[in-house]
C-alpha positions in Angstrom: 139.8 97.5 159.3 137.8 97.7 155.8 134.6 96.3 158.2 135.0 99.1 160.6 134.9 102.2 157.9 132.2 99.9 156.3 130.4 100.1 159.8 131.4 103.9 159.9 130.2 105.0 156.6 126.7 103.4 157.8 126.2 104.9 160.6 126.5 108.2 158.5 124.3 107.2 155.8 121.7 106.2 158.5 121.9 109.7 160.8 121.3 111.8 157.5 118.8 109.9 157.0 116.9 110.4 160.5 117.8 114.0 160.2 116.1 114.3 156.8 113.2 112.3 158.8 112.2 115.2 161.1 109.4 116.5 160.7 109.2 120.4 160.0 106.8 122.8 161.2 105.7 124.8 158.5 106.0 124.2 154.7 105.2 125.7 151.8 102.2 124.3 149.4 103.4 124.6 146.2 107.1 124.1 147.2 107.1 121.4 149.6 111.4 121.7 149.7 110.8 125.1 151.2 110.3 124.0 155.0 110.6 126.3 158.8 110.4 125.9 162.2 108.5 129.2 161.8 105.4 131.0 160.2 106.8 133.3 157.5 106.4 133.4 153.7 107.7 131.0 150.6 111.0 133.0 148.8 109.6 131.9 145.8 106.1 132.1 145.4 105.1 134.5 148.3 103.2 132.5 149.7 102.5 131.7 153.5 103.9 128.9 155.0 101.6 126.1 156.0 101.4 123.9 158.9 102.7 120.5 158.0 99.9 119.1 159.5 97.1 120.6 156.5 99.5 120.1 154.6 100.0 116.6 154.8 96.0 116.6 155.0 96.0 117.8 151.4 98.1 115.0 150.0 96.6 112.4 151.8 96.3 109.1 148.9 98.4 111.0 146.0 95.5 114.1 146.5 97.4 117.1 145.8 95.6 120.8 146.9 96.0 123.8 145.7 94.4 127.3 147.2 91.9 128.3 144.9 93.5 131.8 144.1 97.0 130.1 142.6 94.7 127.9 140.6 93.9 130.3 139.0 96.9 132.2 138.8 98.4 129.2 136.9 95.8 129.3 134.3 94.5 125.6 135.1 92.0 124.5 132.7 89.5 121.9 132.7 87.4 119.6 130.1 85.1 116.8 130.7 85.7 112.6 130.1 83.1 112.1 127.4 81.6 109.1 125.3 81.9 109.3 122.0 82.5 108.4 118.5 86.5 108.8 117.5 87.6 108.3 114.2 91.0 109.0 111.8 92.0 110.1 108.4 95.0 108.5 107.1 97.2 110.5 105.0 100.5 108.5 103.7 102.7 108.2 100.5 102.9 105.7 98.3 104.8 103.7 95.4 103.0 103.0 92.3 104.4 98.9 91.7 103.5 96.0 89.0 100.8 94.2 90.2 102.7 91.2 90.3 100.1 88.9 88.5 100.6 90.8 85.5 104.2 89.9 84.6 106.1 87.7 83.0 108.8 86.2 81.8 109.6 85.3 77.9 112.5 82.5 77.2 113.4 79.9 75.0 112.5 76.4 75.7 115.9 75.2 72.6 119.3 77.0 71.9 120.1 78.6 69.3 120.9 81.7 67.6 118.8 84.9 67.9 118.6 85.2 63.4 116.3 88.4 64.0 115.2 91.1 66.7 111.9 92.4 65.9 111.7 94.1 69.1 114.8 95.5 70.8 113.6 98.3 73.0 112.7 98.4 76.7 109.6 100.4 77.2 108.1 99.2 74.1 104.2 98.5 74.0 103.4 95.6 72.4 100.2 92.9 71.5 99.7 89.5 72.7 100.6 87.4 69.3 103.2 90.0 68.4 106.4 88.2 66.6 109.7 89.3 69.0 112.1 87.7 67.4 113.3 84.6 65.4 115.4 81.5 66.5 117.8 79.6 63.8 118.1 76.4 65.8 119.5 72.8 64.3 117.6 71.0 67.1 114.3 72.7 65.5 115.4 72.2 61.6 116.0 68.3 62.9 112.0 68.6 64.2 110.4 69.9 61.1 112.2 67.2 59.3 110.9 64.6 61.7 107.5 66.4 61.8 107.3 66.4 57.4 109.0 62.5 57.4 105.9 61.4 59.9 103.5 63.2 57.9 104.4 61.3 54.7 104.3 58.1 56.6 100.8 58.3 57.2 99.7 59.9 54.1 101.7 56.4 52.5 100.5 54.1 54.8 97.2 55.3 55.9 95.6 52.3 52.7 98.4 49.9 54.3 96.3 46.4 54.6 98.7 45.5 57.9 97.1 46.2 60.9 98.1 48.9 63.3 100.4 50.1 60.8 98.5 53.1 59.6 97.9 54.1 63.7 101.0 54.1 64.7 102.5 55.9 61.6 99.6 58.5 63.0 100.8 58.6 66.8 104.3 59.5 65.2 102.9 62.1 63.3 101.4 63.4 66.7 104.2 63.3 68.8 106.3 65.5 66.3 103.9 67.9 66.3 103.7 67.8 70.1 107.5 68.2 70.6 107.3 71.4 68.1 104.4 72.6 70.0 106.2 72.4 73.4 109.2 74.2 72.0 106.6 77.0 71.8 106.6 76.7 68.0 102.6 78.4 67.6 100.3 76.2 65.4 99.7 78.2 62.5 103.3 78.4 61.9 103.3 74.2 62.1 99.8 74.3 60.2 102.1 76.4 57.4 104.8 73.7 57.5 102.8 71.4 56.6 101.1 72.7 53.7 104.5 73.9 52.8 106.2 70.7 53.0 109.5 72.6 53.1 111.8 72.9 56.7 112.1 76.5 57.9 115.5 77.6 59.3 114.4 79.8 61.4 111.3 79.7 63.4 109.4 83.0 65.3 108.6 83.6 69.0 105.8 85.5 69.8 104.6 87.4 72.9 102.6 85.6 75.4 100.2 88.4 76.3 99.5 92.7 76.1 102.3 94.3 78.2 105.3 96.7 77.6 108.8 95.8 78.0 110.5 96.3 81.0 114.2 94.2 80.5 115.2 93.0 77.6 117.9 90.3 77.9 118.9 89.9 74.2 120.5 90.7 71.0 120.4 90.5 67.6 122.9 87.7 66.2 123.8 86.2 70.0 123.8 82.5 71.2 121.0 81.8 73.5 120.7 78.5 75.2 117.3 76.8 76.8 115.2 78.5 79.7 117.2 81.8 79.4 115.1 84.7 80.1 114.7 87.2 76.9 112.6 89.4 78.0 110.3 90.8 80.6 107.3 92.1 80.2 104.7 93.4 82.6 101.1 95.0 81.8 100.2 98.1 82.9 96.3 98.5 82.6 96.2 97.7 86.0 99.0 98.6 89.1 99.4 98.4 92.9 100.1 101.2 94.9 101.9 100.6 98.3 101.0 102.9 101.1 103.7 103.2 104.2 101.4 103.2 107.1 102.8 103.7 110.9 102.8 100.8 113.4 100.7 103.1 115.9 97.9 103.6 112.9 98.0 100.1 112.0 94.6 99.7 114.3 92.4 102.3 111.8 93.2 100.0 109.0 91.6 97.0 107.7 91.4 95.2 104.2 88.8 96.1 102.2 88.3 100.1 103.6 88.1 102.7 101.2 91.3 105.1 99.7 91.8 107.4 97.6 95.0 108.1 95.5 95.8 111.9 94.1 98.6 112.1 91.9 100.8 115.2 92.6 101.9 116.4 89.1 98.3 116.5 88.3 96.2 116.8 91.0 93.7 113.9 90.0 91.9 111.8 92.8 91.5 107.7 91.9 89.1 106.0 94.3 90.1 102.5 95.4 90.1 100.2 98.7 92.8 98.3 100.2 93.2 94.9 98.9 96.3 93.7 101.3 97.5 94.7 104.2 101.4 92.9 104.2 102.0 90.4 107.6 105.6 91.9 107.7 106.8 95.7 108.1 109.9 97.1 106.3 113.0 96.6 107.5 114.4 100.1 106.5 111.3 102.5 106.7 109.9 100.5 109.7 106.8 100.6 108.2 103.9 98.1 106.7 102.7 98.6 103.2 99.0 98.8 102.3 98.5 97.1 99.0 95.4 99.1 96.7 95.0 97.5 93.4 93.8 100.8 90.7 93.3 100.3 86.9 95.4 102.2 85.1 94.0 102.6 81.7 95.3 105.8 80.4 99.0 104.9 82.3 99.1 107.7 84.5 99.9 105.6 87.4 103.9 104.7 86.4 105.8 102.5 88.6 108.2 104.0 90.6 106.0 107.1 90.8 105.2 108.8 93.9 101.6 109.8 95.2 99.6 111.0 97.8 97.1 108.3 99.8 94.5 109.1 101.8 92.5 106.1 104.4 89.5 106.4 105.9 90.2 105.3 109.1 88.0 102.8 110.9 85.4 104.3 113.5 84.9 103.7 117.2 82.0 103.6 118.9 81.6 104.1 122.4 84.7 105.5 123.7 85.7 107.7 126.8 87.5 110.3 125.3 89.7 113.3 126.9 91.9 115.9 124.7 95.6 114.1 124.0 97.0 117.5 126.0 95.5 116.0 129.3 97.6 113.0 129.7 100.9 112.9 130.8 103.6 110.4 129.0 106.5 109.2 131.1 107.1 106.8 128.8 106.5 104.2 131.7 102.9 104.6 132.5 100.1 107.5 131.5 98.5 109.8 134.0 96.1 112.5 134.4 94.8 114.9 136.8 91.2 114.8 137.6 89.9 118.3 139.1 88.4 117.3 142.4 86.6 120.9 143.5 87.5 122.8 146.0 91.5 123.3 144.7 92.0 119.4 144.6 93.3 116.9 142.1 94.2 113.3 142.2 96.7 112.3 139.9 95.5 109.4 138.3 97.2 106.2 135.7 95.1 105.6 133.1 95.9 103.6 130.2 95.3 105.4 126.4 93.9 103.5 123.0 93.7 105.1 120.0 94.1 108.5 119.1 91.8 110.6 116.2 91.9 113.3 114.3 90.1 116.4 116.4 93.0 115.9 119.0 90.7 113.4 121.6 92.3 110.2 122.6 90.3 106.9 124.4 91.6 105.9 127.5 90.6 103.6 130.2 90.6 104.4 134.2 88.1 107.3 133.8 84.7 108.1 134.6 82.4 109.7 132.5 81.5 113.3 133.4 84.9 113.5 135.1 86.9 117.0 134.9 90.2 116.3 133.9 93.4 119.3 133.9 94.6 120.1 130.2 97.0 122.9 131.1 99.5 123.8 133.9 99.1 120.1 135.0 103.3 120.0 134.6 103.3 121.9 137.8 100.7 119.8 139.2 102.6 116.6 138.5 106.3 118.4 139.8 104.0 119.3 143.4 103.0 115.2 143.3 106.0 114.0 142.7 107.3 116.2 145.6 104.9 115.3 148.0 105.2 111.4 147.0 109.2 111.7 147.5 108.7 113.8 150.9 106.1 111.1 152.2 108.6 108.7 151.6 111.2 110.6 153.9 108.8 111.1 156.3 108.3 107.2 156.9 111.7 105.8 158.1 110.3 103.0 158.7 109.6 101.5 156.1 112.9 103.2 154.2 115.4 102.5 156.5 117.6 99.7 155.9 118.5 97.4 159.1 121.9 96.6 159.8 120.9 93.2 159.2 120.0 93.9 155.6 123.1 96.2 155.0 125.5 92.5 155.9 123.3 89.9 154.2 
């Protein structure tokens, strides 16, 4: 039974579609639907009704055509494919950073107790040499006394008639002042110990290098134990700006171009050039960040601030160029309508490159010279696309579905 309606239900489908086969004799140019067995006029554009025969004759191969009056009447217009130069001006935000070569980390190589602070503020400037803070450590009181034992040995033993006895007093000497020295103990403060002859309890830490504070770890009077970070310091006389740049302007960009960074509160323009282009985008922004290295010697560049960038796009040479307005996106393919003369256009798929600034975009599948429809060419792509689906109705035979086919 369920084979029979089956069989049913396909006879219907097939006899709709042989009636929506027959061929009418009079249709209407700019709305194909509209068909007659009968001259008369279009209800909706006025127009006469054509025989389907010049009609079909007009969209022979995808060539639409149009009488020359409604062209007009549809305010069609035209521009030519040229070869030419295109080129693009970037203009992004960015976010002032570190540069990440400038930082660092200060810590303790020995526990012990922090005895004094000498600086306790984040955002405080300070020198390379500057003393940060002091460490009372028994581990350290137990090397001076090893360092100032070592140093009499070979000040007693240096006339010693034995042999090797004044050398190796000597290399014990060294390696005391080696282990100090590797506890980050500076050597003036060891050269004073030893003209002092006297153990310190506490010994200073001093900053590595120039640089302001940007976390401080520590306080006065607490326990601190070996390789924990104390403070971190970054310098500022030079700073990375990262610029947010598109995936579709990725192709203007290129290390080493020029930039230019204006910073809004002021209004003053840095020059610079892109140093890195990152190989990864952001996972949040979907974007890629252009690395441009500035100096920064009166710190108006903060990080964290926010500031205009602008690129100067690469420049191509040689490029068939058409407005961006003349090309239709489906999202599928790209397609333009190329002004044959005469009331004619053939809708053609092109495939579009880049796009500048002065509204031009390259494309391939043209011809130089070529006239090309930048306006109205939405109707002329709805009269294609209803002359490619009513071609298709009008050849059964390569639609229709045999019975065959329906079963398999």
């Amino acid at each position: 039974m369920k084979k029979i309606l089956l069989l049913l239900l396909i006879i219907l489908l097939l006899s709709a579609i042989y009636a929506a086969a027959e061929t009418p004799k009079y249709i209407s140019p700019m709305h194909p639907f509209i068909t007659s067995d009968e001259p008369g006029q279009c209800p909706i554009c006025g127009m006469d009704l054509v025989p389907y025969d010049q009609f079909e004759s007009g969209g022979t191969g995808g060539i639409i055509e149009i009488d020359p009056v409604v062209v007009q009447n549809m305010g069609v217009r035209l521009a030519q494919v040229e070869r030419g130069e295109l080129s693009r001006n970037i203009r992004t935000v960015g976010i002032v950073g570190y540069e990440e070569t400038g930082q660092t980390t200060v810590n303790s190589k020995i526990a012990g107790w922090v005895e004094q602070l000498h600086v306790s503020q984040t955002g405080q400037e300070i020198k390379k040499g500057q003393l940060l803070l002091s460490i009372y450590s028994p581990d350290l009181v137990s090397a001076q006394e090893e360092y100032l034992m070592a140093m009499r040995n070979v000040e007693r033993l240096q006339q010693s008639s034995i042999a090797g006895v004044a050398d190796n007093a000597k290399r014990l000497l060294a390696a005391a002042q080696t282990r100090l020295s590797y506890w980050d103990i500076a050597p003036k403060d060891i050269e004073r110990l030893a003209q002092a002859g006297e153990v310190r309890r506490t010994l200073p830490l001093y900053a590595p290098f120039n640089g302001v504070v940007t976390d401080k770890m520590v306080n006065q009077g607490m326990f601190i134990n070996a390789g924990m970070e104390l403070y971190r310091l970054a310098d500022l006389s030079r700073i990375w700006v990262n610029a947010d740049i598109y995936e579709y302007e990725l192709p203007w960009i290129a290390q080493g171009m020029a930039a230019e960074i204006e910073i809004p509160q002021s209004g003053k323009r840095i020059p610079g050039k892109v140093d890195l282009i990152y190989p990864y985008a952001d996972g949040v922004t979907r974007t890629i960040k252009a690395r441009i290295e500035l100096p920064n010697p009166d710190r108006q560049l903060r990080p964290d601030m926010f500031v205009s960038v602008r690129l100067q796009g690469r420049t191509v040479a040689d490029a068939l160029l058409v407005p961006s307005e003349a090309v239709l996106d489906s999202g599928q393919q790209q397609r333009v309508f190329v002004a044959l003369g005469d009331g004619k256009f053939d809708p053609r798929q092109v495939t579009v490159g880049l796009r500048g600034n002065n509204g031009l975009v390259e494309v391939h599948g043209l011809h130089e010279g070529e006239q090309v429809v930048v306006s109205a060419q939405f109707m002329l792509d709805s009269e294609s696309r209803l002359r490619e689906a009513i071609e298709k109705m009008r050849a059964p035979e390569a639609s229709e579905p045999s019975l065959d086919d329906l079963f398999e």
